[in-house]
TORKOL-4160 file (C-alpha; in steps of 0.2 Angstrom, whole numbers, padded with zeros to 4 digits, m for minus):
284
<pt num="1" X="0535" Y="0520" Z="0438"/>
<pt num="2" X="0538" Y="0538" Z="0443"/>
<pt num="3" X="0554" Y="0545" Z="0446"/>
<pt num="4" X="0558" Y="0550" Z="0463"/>
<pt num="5" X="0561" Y="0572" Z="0465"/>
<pt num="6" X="0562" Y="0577" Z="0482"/>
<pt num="7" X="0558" Y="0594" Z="0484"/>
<pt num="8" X="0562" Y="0604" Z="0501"/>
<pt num="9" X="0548" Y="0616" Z="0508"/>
<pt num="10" X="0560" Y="0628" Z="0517"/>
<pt num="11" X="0545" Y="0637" Z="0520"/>
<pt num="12" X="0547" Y="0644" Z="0540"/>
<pt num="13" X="0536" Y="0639" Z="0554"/>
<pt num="14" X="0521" Y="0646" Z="0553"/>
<pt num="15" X="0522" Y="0658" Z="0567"/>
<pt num="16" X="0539" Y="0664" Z="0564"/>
<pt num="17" X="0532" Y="0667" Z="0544"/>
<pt num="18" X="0518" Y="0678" Z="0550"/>
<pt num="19" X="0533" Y="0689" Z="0557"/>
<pt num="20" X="0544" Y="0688" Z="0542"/>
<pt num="21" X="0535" Y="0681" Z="0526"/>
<pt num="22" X="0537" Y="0669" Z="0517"/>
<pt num="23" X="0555" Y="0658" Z="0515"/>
<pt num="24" X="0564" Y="0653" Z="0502"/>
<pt num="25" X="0560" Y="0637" Z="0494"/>
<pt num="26" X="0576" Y="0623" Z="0491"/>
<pt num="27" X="0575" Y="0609" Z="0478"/>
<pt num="28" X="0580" Y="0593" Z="0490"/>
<pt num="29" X="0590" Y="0584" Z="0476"/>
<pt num="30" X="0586" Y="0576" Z="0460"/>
<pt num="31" X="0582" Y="0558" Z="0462"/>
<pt num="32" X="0587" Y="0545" Z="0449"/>
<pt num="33" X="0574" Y="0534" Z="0439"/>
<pt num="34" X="0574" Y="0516" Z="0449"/>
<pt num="35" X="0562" Y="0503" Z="0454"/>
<pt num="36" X="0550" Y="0507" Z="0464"/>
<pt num="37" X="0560" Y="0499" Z="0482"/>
<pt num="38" X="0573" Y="0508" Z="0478"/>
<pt num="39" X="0563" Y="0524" Z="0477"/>
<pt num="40" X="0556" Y="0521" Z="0495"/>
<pt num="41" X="0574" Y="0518" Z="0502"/>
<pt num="42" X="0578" Y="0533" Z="0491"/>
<pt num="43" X="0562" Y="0542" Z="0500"/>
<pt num="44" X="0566" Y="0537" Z="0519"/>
<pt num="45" X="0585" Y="0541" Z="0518"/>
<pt num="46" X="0578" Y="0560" Z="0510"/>
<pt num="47" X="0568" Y="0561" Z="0525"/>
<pt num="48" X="0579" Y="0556" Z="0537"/>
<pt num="49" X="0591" Y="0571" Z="0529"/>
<pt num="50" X="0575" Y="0582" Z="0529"/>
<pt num="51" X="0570" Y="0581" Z="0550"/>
<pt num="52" X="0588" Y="0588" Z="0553"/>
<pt num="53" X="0587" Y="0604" Z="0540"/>
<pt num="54" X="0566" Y="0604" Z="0546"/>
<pt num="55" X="0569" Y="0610" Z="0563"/>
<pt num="56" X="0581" Y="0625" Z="0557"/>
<pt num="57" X="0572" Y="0641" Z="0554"/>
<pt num="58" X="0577" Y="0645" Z="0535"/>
<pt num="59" X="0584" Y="0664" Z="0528"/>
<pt num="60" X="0568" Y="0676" Z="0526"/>
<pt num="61" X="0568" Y="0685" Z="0511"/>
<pt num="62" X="0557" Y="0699" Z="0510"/>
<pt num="63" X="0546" Y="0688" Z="0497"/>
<pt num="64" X="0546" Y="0669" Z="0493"/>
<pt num="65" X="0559" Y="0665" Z="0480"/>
<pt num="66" X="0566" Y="0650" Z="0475"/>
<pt num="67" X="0581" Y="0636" Z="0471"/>
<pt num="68" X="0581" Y="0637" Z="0453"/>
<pt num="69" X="0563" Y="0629" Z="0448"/>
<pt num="70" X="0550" Y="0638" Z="0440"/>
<pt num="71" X="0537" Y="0628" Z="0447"/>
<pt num="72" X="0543" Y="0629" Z="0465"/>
<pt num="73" X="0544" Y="0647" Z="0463"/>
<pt num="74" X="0525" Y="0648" Z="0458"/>
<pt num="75" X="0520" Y="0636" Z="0474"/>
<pt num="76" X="0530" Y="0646" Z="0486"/>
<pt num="77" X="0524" Y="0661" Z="0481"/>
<pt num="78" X="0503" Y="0656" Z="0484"/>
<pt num="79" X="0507" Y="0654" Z="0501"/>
<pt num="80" X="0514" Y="0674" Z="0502"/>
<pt num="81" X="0498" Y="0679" Z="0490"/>
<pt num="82" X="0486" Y="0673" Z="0505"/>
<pt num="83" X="0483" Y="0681" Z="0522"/>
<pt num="84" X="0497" Y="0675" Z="0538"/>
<pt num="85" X="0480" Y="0669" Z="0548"/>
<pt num="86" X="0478" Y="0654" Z="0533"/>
<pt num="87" X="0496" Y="0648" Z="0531"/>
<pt num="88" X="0493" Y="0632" Z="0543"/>
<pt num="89" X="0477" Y="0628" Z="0536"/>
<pt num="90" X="0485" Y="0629" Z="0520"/>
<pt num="91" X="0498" Y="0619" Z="0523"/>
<pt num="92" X="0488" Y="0604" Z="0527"/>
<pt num="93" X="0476" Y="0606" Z="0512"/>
<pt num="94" X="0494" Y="0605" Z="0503"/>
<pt num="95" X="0497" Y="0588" Z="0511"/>
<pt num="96" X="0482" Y="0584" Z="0506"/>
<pt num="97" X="0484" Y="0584" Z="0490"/>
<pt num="98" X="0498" Y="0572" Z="0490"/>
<pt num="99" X="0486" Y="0561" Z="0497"/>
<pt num="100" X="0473" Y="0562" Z="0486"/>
<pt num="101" X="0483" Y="0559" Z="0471"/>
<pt num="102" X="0491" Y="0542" Z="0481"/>
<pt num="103" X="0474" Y="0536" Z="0480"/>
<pt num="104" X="0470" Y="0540" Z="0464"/>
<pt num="105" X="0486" Y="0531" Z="0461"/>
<pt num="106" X="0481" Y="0515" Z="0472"/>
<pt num="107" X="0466" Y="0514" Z="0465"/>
<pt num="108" X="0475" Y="0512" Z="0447"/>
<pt num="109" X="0484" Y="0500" Z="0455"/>
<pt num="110" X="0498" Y="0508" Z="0459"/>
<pt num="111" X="0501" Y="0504" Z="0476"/>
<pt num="112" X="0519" Y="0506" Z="0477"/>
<pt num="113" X="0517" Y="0524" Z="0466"/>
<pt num="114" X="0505" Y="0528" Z="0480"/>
<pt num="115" X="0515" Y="0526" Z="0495"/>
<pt num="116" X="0531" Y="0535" Z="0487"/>
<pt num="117" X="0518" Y="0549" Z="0483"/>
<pt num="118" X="0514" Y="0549" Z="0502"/>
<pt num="119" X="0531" Y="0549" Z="0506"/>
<pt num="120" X="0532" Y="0562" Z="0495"/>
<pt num="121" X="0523" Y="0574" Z="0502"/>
<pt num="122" X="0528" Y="0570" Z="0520"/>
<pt num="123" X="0546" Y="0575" Z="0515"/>
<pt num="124" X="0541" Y="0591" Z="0505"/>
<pt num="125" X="0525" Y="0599" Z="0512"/>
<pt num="126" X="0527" Y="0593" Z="0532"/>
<pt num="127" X="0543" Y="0590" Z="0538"/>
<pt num="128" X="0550" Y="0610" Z="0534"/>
<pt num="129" X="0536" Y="0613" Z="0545"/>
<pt num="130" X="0538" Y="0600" Z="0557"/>
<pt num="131" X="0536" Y="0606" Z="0573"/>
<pt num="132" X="0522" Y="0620" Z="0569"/>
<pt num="133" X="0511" Y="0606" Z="0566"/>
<pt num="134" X="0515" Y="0595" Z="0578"/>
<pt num="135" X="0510" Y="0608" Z="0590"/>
<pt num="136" X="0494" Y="0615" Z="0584"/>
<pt num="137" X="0485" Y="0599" Z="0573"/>
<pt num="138" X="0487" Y="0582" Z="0581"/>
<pt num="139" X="0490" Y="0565" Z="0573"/>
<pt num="140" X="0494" Y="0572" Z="0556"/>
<pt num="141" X="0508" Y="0564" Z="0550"/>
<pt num="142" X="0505" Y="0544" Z="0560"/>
<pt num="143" X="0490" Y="0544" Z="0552"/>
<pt num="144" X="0498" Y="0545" Z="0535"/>
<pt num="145" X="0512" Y="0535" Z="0541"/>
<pt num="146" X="0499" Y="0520" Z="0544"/>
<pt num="147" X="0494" Y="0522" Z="0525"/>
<pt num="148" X="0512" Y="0520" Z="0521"/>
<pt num="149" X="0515" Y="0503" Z="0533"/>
<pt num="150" X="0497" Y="0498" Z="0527"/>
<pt num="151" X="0503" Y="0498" Z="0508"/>
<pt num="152" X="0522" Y="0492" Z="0511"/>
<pt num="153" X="0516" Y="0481" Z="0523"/>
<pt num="154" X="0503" Y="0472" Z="0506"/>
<pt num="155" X="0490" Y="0472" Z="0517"/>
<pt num="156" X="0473" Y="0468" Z="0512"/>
<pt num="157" X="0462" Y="0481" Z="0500"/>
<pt num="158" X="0451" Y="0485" Z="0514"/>
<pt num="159" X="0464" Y="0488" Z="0527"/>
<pt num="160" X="0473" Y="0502" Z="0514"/>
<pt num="161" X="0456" Y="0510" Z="0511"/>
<pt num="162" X="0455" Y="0509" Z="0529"/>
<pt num="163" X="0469" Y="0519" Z="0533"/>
<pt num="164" X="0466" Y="0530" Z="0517"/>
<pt num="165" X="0449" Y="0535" Z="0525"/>
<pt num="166" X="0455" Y="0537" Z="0543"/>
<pt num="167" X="0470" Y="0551" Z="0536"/>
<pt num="168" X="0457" Y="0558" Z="0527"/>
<pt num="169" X="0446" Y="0560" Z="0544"/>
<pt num="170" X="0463" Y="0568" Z="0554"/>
<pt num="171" X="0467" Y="0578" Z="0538"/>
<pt num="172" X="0448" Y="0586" Z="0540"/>
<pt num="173" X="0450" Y="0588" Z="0558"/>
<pt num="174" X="0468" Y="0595" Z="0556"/>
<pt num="175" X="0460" Y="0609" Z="0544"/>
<pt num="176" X="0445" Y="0613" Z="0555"/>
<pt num="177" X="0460" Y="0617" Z="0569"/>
<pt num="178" X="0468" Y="0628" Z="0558"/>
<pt num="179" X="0452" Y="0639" Z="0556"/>
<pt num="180" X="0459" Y="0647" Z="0538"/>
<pt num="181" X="0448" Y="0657" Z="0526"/>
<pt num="182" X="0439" Y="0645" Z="0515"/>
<pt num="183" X="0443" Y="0658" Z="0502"/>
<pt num="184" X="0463" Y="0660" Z="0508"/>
<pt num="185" X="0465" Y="0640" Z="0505"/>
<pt num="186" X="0457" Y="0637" Z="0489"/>
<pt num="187" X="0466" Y="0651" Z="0481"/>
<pt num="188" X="0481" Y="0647" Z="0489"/>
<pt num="189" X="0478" Y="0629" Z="0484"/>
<pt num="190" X="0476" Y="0636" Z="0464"/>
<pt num="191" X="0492" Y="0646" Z="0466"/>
<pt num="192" X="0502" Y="0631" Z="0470"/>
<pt num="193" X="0491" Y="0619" Z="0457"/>
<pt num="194" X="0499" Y="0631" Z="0445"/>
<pt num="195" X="0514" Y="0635" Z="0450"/>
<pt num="196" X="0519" Y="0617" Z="0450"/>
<pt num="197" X="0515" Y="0614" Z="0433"/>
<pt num="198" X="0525" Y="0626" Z="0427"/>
<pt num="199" X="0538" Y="0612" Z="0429"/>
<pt num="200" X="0528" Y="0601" Z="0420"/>
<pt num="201" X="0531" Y="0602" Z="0399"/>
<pt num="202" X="0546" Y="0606" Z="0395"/>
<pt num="203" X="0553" Y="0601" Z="0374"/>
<pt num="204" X="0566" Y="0590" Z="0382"/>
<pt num="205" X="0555" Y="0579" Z="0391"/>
<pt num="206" X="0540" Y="0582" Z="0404"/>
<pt num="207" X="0539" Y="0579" Z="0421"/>
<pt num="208" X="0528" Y="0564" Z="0427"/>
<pt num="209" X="0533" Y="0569" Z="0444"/>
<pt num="210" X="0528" Y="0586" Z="0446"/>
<pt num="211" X="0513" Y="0581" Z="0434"/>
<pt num="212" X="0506" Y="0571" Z="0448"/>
<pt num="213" X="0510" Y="0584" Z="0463"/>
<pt num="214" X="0499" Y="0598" Z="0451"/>
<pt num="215" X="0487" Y="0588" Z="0449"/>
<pt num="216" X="0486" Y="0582" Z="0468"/>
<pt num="217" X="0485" Y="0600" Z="0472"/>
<pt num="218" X="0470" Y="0603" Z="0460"/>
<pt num="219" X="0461" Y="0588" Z="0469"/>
<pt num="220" X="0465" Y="0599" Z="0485"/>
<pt num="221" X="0457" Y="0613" Z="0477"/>
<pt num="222" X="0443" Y="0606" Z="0473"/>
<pt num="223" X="0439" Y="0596" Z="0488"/>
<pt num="224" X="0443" Y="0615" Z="0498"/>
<pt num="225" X="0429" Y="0620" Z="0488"/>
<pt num="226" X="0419" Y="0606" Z="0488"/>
<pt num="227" X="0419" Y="0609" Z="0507"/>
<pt num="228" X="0414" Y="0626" Z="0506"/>
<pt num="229" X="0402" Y="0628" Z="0492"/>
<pt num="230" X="0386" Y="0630" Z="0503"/>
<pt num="231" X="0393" Y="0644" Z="0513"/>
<pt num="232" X="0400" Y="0653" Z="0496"/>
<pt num="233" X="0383" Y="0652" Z="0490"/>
<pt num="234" X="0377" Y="0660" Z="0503"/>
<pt num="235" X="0388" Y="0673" Z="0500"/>
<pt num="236" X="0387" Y="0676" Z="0480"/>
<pt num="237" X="0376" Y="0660" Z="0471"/>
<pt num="238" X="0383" Y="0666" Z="0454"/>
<pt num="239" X="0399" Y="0667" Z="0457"/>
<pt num="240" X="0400" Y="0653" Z="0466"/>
<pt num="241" X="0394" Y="0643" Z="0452"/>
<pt num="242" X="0403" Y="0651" Z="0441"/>
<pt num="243" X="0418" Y="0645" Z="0452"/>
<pt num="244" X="0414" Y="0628" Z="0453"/>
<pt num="245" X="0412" Y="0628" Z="0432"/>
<pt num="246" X="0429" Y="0634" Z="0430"/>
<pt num="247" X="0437" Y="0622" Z="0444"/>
<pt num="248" X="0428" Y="0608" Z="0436"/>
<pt num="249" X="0435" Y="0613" Z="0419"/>
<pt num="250" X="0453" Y="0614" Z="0427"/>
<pt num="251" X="0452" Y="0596" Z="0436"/>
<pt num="252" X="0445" Y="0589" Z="0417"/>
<pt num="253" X="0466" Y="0596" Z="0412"/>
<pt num="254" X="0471" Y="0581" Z="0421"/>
<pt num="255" X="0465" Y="0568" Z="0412"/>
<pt num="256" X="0474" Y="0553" Z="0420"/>
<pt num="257" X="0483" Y="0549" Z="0436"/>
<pt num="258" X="0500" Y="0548" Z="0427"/>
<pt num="259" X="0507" Y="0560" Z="0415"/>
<pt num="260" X="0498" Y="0558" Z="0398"/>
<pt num="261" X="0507" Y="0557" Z="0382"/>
<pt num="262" X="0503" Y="0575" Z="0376"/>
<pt num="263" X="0498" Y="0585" Z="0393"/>
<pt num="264" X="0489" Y="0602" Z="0394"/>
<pt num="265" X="0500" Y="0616" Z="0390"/>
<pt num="266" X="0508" Y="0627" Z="0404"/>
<pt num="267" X="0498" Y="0641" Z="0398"/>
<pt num="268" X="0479" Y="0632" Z="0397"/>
<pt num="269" X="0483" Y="0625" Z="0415"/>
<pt num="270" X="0488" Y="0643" Z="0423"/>
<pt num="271" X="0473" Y="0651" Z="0413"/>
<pt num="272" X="0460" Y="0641" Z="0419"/>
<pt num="273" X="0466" Y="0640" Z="0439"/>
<pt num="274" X="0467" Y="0660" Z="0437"/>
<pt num="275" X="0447" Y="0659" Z="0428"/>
<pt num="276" X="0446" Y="0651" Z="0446"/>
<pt num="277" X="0455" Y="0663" Z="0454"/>
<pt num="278" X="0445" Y="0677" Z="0447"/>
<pt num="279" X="0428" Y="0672" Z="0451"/>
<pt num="280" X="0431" Y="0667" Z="0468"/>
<pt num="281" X="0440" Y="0685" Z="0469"/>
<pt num="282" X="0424" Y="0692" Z="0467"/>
<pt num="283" X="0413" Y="0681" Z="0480"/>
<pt num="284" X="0414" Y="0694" Z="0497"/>
């Protein structure tokens, strides 16, 4: 079972950051361990709490900083290490990820661990930026809603997979409207990969949590690049291999969906997404 941690996104709408940076990002509150119902009420009561403080534009601070965790420092600050133009697109490769690793979970058979992740990721990565999306990508958040109903609602395998594949269809068209730089979101989408898991392994106890929101973000990397191979090839064919070697090598850290008994160190998983980073510096 994995403990519910909302974390608030107080990142500024994506127009009013292009003007001011990046803003600061707030913890939401620590959830307590519980069974997994009372994780979803836990979930929608957070989320209720987050449309209010959503639609307020946060403090801007010169740079992103953040409410006392090291890991949300680290994924704040990859959206100020990427160009303005790419901050939308990046956003919703950032969902993404939350939905990637809700599937991954499903198909463990972790339905109700999938929907929380979902949930998850609708209170932290969307609703700051609520009405930023709403205006420029269309059907984003129903389309992960009806995931959500399809797995609360214990509806048949093939009617989850359904709506699993149909989020994934408005995620893809969401990021084609954003038009970002292929480059921007996959670097952007290491950044965050890594900064999360900075708040992984710690000697009192690790965080199966923030374990599984790292490692959705790597899926999200990787499906980025995935999407973008060809035309980086075309670009630069060695590095671009060389690219998909170390973003292969950094998926293989996550061995398993939940949080392993002795998980990569912080320091192996922030090498091998900077390896990443590096070579895909170098494609132009």
């Amino acid at each position: 079972m994995i403990e519910f941690k909302p974390r608030m996104w107080t990142l500024m709408g994506v127009s009013a950051m292009a003007l001011v940076g990046v803003a600061a990002c707030q913890p939401g509150g620590e959830g307590g361990t519980a069974a997994a119902d009372g994780e979803k009420a836990a979930a929608s009561s957070k989320a209720g709490e987050g449309e209010g403080e959503g639609a307020k534009p946060a403090p801007a601070p010169a740079t992103a900083s953040a409410g006392g965790e090291s890991g949300e420092a680290g994924a704040a600050n990859a959206y100020s290490n990427v160009d303005a133009a790419s901050w939308l697109g990046l956003r919703v490769t950032h969902l993404s990820g939350f939905l990637l690793i809700a599937q991954k979970s499903f198909a463990a058979e972790q339905a109700d661990e999938a929907s929380i992740l979902i949930s998850q990721g609708l209170l932290e990565v969307y609703q700051p930026d609520a009405a930023e999306l709403d205006s420029k990508v269309k059907d984003l958040k129903p389309a992960y809603d009806a995931v959500v109903a399809a797995i609360d609602g214990k509806k048949s395998k093939a009617e989850i997979e359904a709506a699993f594949a149909k989020a994934f269809k408005v995620t893809q068209a969401a990021q084609t409207s954003a038009a970002a730089s292929d480059s921007d979101v996959i670097k952007g989408m290491l950044g965050i990969a890594s900064g999360l898991y900075s708040g992984v392994v710690h000697p009192d106890g690790n965080d199966p949590t923030e374990y599984q929101h790292s490692y959705g973000a790597v899926l999200a990397a990787d499906q980025a690049f995935k999407a973008a191979q060809s035309k980086l090839a075309g670009k630069d064919e060695k590095r671009t291999a060389q690219l998909a070697k170390d973003i292969a090598a950094l998926v293989a850290l996550f061995p398993s969906v939940t949080i392993p008994d002795a998980p990569a160190a912080t320091a192996t998983v922030t090498a091998a997404a900077s390896r990443a980073e590096l070579a895909l510096s170098g494609i132009r």
